[in-house]
Chimera marker file (.cmm) of the C-alpha trace (Angstrom):
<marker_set name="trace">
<marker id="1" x="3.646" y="11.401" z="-14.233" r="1" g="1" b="0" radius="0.5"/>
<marker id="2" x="3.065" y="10.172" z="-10.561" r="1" g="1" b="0" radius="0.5"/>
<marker id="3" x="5.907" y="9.799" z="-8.160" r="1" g="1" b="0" radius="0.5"/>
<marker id="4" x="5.503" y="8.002" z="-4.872" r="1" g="1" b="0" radius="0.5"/>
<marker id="5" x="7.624" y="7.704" z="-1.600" r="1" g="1" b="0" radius="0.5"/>
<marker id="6" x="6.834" y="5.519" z="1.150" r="1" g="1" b="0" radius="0.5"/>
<marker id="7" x="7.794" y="5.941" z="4.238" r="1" g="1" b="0" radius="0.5"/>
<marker id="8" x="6.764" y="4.324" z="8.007" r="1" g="1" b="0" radius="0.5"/>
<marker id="9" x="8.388" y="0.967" z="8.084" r="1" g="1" b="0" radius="0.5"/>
<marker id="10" x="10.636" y="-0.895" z="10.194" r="1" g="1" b="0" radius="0.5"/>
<marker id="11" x="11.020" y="-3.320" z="12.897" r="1" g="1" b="0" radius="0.5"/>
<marker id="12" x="8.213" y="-4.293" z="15.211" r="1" g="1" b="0" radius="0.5"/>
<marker id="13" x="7.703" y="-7.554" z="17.283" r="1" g="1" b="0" radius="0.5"/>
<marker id="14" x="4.703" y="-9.528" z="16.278" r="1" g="1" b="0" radius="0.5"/>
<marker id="15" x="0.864" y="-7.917" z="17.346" r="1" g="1" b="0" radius="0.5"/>
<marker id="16" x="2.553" y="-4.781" z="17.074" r="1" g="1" b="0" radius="0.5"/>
<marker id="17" x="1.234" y="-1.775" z="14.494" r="1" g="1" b="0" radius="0.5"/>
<marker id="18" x="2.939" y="0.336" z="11.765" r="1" g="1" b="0" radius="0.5"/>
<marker id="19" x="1.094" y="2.979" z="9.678" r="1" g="1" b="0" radius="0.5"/>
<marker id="20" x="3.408" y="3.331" z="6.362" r="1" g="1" b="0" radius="0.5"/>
<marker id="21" x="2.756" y="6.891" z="4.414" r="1" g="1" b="0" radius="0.5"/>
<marker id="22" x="2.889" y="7.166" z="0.417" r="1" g="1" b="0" radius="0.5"/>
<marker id="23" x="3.409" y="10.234" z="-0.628" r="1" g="1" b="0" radius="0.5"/>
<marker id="24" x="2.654" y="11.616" z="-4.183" r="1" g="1" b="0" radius="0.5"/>
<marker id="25" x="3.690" y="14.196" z="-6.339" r="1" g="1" b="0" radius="0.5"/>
<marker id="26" x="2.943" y="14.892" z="-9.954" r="1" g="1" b="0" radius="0.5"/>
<marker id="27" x="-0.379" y="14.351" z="-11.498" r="1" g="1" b="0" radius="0.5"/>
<marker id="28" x="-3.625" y="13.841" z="-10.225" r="1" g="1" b="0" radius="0.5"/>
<marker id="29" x="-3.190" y="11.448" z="-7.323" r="1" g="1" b="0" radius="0.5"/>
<marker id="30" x="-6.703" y="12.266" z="-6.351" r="1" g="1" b="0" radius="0.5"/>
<marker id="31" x="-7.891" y="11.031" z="-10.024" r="1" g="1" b="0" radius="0.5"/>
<marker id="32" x="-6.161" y="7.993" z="-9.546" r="1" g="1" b="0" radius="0.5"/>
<marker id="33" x="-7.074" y="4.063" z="-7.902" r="1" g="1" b="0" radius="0.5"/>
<marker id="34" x="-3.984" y="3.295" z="-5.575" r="1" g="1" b="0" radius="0.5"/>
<marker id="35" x="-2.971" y="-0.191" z="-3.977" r="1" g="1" b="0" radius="0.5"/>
<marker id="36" x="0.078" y="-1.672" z="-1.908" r="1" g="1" b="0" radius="0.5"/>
<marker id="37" x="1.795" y="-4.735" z="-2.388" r="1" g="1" b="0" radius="0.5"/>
<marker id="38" x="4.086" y="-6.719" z="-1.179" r="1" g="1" b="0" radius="0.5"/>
<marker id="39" x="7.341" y="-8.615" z="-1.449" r="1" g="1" b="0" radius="0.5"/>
<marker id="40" x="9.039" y="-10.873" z="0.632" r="1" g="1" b="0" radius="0.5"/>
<marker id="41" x="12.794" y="-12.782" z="-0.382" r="1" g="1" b="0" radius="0.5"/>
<marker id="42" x="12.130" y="-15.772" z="-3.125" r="1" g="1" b="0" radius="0.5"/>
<marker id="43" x="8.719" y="-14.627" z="-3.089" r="1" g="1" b="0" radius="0.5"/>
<marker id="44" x="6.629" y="-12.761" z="-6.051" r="1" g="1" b="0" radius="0.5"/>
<marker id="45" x="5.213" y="-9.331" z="-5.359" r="1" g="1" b="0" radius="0.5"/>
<marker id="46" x="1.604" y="-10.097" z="-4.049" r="1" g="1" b="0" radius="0.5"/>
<marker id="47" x="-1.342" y="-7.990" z="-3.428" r="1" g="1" b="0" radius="0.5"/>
<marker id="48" x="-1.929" y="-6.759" z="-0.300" r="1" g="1" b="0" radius="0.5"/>
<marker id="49" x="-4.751" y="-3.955" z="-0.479" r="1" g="1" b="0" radius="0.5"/>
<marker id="50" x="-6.122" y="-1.253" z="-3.359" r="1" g="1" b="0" radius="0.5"/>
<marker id="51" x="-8.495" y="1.855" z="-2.942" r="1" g="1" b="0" radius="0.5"/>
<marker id="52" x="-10.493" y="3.806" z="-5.304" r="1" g="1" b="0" radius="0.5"/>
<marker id="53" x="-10.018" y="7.300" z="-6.244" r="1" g="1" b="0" radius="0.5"/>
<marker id="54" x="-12.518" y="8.789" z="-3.245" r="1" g="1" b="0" radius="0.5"/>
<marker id="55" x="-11.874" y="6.328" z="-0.904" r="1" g="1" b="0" radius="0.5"/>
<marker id="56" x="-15.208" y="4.704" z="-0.980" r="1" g="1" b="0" radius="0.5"/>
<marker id="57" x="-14.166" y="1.736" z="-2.123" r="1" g="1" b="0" radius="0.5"/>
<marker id="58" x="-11.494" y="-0.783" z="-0.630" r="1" g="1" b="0" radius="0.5"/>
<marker id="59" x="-10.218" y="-4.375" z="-1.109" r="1" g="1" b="0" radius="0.5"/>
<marker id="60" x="-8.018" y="-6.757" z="0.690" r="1" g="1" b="0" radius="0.5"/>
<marker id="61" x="-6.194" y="-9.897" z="0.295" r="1" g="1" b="0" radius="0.5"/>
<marker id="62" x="-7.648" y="-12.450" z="2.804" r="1" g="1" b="0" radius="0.5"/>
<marker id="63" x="-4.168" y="-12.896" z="4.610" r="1" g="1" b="0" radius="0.5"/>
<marker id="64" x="-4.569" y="-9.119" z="5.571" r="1" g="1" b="0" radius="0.5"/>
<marker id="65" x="-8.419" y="-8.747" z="5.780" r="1" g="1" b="0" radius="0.5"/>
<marker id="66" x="-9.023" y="-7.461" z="9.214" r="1" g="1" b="0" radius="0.5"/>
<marker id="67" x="-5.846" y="-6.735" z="10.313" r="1" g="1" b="0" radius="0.5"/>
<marker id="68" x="-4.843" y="-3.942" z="7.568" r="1" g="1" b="0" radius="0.5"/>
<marker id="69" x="-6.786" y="-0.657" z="6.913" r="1" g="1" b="0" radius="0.5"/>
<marker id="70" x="-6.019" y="1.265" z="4.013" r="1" g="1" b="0" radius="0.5"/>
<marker id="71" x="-6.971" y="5.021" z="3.259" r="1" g="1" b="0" radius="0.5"/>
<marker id="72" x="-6.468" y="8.339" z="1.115" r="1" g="1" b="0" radius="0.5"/>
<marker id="73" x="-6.404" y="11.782" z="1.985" r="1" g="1" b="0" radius="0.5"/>
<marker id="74" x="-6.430" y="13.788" z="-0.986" r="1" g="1" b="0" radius="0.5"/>
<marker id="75" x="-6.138" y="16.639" z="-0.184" r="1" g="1" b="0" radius="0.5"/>
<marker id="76" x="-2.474" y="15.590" z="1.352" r="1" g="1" b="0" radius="0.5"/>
<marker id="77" x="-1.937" y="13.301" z="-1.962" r="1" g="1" b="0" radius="0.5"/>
<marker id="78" x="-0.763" y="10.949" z="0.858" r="1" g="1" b="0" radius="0.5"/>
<marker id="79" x="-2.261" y="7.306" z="1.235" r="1" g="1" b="0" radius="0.5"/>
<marker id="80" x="-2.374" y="5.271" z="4.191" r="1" g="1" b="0" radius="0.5"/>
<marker id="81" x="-1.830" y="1.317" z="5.141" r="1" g="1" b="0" radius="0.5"/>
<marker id="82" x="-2.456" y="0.774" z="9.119" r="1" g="1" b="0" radius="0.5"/>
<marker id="83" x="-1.233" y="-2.587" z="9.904" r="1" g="1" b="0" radius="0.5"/>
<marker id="84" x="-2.504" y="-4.080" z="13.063" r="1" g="1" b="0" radius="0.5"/>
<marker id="85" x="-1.952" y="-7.457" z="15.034" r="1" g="1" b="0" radius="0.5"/>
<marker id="86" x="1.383" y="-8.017" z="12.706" r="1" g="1" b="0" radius="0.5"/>
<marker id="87" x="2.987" y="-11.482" z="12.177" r="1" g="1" b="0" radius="0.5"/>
<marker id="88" x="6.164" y="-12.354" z="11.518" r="1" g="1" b="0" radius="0.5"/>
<marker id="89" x="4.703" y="-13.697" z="7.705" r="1" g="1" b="0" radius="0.5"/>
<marker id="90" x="3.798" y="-10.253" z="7.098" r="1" g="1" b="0" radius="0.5"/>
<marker id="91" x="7.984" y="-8.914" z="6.944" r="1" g="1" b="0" radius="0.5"/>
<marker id="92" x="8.338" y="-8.213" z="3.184" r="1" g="1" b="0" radius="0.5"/>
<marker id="93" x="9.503" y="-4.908" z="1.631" r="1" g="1" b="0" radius="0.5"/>
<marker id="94" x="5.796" y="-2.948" z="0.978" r="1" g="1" b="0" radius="0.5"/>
<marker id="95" x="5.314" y="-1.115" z="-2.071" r="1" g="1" b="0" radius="0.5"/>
<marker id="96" x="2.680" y="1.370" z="-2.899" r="1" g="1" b="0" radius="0.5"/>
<marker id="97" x="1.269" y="1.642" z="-6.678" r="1" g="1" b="0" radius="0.5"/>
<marker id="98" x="-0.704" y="4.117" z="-8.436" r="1" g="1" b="0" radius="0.5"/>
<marker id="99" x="-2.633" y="3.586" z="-11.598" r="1" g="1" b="0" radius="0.5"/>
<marker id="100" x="-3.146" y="6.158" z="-14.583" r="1" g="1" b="0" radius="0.5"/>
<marker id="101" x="-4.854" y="9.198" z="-13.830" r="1" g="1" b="0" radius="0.5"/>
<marker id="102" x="-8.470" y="8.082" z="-14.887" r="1" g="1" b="0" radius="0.5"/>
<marker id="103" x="-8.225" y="5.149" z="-13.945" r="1" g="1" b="0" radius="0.5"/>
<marker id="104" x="-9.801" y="5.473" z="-10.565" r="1" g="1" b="0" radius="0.5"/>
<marker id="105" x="-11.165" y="1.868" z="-9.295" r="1" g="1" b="0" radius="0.5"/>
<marker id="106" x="-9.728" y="-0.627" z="-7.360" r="1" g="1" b="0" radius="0.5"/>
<marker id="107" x="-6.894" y="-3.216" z="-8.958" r="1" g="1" b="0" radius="0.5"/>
<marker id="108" x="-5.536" y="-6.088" z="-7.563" r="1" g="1" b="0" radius="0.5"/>
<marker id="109" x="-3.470" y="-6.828" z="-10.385" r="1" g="1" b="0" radius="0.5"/>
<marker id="110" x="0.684" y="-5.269" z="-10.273" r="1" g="1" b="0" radius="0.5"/>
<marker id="111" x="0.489" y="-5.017" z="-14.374" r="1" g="1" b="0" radius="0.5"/>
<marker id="112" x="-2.754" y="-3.133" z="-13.815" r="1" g="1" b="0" radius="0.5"/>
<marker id="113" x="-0.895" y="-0.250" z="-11.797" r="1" g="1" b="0" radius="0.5"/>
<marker id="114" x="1.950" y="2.421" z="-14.067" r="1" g="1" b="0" radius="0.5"/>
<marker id="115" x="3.261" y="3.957" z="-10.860" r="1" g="1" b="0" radius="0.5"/>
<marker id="116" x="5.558" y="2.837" z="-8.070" r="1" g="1" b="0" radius="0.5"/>
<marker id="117" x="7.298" y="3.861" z="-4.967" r="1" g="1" b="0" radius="0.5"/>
<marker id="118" x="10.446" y="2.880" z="-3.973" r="1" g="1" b="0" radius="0.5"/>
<marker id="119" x="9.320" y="0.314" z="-1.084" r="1" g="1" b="0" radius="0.5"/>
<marker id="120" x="9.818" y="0.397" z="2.402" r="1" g="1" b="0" radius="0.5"/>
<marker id="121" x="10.592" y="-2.424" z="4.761" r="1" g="1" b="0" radius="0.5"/>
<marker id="122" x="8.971" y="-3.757" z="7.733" r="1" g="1" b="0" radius="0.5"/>
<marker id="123" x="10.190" y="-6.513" z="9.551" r="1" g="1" b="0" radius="0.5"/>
<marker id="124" x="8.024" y="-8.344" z="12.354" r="1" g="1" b="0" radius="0.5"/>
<marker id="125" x="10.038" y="-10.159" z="15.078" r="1" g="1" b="0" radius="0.5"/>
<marker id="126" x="8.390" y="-13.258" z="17.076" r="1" g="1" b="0" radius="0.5"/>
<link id1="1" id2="2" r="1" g="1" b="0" radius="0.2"/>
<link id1="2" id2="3" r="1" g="1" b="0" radius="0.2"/>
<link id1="3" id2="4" r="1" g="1" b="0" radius="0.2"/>
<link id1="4" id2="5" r="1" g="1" b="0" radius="0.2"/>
<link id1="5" id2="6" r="1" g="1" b="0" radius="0.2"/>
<link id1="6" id2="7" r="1" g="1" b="0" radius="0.2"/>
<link id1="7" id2="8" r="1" g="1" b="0" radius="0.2"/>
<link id1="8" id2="9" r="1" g="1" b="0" radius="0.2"/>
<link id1="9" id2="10" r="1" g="1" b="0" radius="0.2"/>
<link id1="10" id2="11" r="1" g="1" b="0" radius="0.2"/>
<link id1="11" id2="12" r="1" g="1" b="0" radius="0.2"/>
<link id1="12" id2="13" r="1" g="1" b="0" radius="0.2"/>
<link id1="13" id2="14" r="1" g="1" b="0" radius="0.2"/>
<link id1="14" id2="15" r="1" g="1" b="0" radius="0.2"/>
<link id1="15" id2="16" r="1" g="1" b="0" radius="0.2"/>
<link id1="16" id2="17" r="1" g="1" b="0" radius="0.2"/>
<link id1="17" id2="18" r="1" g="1" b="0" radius="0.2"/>
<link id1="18" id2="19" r="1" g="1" b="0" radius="0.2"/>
<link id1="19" id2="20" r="1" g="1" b="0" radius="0.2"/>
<link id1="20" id2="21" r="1" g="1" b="0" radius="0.2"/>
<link id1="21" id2="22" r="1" g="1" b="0" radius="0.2"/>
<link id1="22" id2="23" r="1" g="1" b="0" radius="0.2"/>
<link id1="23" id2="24" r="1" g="1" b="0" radius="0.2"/>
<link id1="24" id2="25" r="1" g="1" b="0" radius="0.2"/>
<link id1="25" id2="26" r="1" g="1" b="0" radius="0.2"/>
<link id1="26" id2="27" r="1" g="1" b="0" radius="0.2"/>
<link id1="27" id2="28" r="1" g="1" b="0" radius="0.2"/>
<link id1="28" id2="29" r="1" g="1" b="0" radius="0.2"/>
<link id1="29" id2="30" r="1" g="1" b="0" radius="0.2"/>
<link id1="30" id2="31" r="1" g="1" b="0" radius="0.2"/>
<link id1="31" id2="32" r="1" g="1" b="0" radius="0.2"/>
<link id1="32" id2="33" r="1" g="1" b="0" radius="0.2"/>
<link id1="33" id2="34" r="1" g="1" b="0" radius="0.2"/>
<link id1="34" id2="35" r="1" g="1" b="0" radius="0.2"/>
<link id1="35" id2="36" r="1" g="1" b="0" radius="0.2"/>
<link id1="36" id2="37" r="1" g="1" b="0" radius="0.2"/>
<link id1="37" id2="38" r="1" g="1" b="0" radius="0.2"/>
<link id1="38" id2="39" r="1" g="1" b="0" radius="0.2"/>
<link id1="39" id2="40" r="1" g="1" b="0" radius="0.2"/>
<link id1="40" id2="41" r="1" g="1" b="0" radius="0.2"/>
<link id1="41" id2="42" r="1" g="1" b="0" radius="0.2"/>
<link id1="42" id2="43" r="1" g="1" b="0" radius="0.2"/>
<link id1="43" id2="44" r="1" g="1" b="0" radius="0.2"/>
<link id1="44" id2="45" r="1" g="1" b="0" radius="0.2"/>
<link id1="45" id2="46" r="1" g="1" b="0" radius="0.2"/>
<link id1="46" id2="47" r="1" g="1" b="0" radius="0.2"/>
<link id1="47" id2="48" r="1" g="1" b="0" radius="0.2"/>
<link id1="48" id2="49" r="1" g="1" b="0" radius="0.2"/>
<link id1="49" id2="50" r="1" g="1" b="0" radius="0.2"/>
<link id1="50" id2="51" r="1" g="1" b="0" radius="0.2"/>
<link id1="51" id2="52" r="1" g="1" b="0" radius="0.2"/>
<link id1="52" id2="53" r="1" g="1" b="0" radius="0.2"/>
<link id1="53" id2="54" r="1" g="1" b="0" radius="0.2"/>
<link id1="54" id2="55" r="1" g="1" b="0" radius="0.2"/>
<link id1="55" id2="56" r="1" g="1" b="0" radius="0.2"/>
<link id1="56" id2="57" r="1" g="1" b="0" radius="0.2"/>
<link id1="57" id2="58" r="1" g="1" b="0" radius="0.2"/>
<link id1="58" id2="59" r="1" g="1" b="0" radius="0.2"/>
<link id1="59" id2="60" r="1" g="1" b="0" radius="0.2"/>
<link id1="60" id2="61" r="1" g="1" b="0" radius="0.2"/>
<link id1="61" id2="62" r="1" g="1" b="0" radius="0.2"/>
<link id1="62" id2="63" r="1" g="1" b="0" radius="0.2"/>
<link id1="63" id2="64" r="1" g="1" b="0" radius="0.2"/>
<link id1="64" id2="65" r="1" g="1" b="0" radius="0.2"/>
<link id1="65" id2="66" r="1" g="1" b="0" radius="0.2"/>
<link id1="66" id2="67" r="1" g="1" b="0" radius="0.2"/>
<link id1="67" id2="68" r="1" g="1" b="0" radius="0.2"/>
<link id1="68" id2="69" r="1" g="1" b="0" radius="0.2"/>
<link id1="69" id2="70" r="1" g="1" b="0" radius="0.2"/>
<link id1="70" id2="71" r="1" g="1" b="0" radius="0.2"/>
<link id1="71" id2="72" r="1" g="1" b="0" radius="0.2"/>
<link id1="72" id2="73" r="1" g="1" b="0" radius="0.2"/>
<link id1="73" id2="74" r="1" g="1" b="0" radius="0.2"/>
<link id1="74" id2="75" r="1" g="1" b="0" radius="0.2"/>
<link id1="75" id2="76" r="1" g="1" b="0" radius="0.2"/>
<link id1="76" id2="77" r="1" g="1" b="0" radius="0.2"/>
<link id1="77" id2="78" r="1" g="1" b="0" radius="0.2"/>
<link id1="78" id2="79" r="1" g="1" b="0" radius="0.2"/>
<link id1="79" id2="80" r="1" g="1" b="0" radius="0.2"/>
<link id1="80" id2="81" r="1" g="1" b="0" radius="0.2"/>
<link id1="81" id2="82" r="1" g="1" b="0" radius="0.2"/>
<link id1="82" id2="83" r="1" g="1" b="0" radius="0.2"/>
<link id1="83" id2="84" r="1" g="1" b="0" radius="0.2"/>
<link id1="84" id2="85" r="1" g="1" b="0" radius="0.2"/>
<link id1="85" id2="86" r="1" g="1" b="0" radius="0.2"/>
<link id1="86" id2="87" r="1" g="1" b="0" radius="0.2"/>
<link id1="87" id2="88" r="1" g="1" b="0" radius="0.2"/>
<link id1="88" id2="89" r="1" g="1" b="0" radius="0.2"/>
<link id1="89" id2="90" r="1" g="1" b="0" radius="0.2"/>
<link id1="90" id2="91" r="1" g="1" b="0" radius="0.2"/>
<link id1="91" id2="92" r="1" g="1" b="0" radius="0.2"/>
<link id1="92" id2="93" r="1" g="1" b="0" radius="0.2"/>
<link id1="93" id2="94" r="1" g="1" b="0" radius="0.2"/>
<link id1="94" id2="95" r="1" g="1" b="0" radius="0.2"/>
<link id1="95" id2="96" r="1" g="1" b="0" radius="0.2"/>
<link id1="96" id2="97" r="1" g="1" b="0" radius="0.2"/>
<link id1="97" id2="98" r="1" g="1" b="0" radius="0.2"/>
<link id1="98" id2="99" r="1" g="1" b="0" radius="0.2"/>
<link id1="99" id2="100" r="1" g="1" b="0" radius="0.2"/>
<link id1="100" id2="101" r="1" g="1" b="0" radius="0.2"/>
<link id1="101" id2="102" r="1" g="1" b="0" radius="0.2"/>
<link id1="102" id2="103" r="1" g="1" b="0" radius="0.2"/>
<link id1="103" id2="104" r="1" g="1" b="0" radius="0.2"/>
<link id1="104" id2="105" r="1" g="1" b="0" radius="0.2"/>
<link id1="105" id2="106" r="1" g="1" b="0" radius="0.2"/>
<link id1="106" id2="107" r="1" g="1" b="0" radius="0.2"/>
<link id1="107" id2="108" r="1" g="1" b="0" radius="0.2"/>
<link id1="108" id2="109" r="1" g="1" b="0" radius="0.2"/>
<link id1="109" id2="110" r="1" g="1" b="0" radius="0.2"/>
<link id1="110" id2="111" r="1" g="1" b="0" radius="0.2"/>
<link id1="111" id2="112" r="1" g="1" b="0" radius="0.2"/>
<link id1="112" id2="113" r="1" g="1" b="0" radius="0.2"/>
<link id1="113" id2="114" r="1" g="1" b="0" radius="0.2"/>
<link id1="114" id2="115" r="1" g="1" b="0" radius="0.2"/>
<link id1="115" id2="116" r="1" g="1" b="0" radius="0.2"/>
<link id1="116" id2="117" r="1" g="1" b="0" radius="0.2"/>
<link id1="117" id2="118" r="1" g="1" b="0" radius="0.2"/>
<link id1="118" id2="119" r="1" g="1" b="0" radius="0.2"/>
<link id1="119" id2="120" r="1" g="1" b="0" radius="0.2"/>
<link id1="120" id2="121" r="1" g="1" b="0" radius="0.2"/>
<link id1="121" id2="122" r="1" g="1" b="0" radius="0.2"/>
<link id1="122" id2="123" r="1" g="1" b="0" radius="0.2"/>
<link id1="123" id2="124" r="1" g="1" b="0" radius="0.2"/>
<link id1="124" id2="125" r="1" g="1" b="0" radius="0.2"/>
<link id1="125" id2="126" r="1" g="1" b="0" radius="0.2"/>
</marker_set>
């Protein structure tokens, strides 16, 4: 079992930056592929970024692609999503996912991830 906090969010006005935390407990984090998606009111949870197990491997959903950076560290069983040059489209409550331990690649898929966080929201005023 994997449990995950975010943390990090809140309000920003657009072009502003956030760096939201995930924190894990439990089983091997560091054996694991972790992601973070999104989801914004009368909207479906969408895919926002996913890294592999050592880091060396990331993806992005075009909307974020340049903008967003996400990392790992762990030995902190912590991951990372910087968010630069914000926009108002990007307010949504962000949650972080974690899939089986063993399952180390990159998913862009929700049903492909068995762990969640609670979600933390950011909101970006124009």
């Amino acid at each position: 079992q994997v449990q995950l906090v975010e943390s990090g969010g809140g309000l920003v006005q657009a072009g502003g930056s956030l760096r939201l935390s995930c924190a894990a407990s439990g089983r091997a984090f560091s054996d694991s592929g972790m992601g973070w998606f999104r989801q914004a009111p009368r909207k479906e949870r969408e895919f926002v970024a996913s890294i592999s197990w050592s880091g060396g491997s990331t993806y992005y959903a075009d909307s974020v692609k340049g903008r967003f950076t996400i990392t790992r560290d762990n030995v902190k069983n912590t991951g990372y999503l910087q968010m630069d040059s914000l926009k108002p489209e990007d307010s949504a409550i962000y949650y972080c996912a974690a899939r089986r331990p063993g399952r180390n690649s990159i998913a862009t898929i929700p049903s492909l991830y068995n762990y969640w966080g609670q979600g933390t929201q950011v909101t970006v005023s124009s």
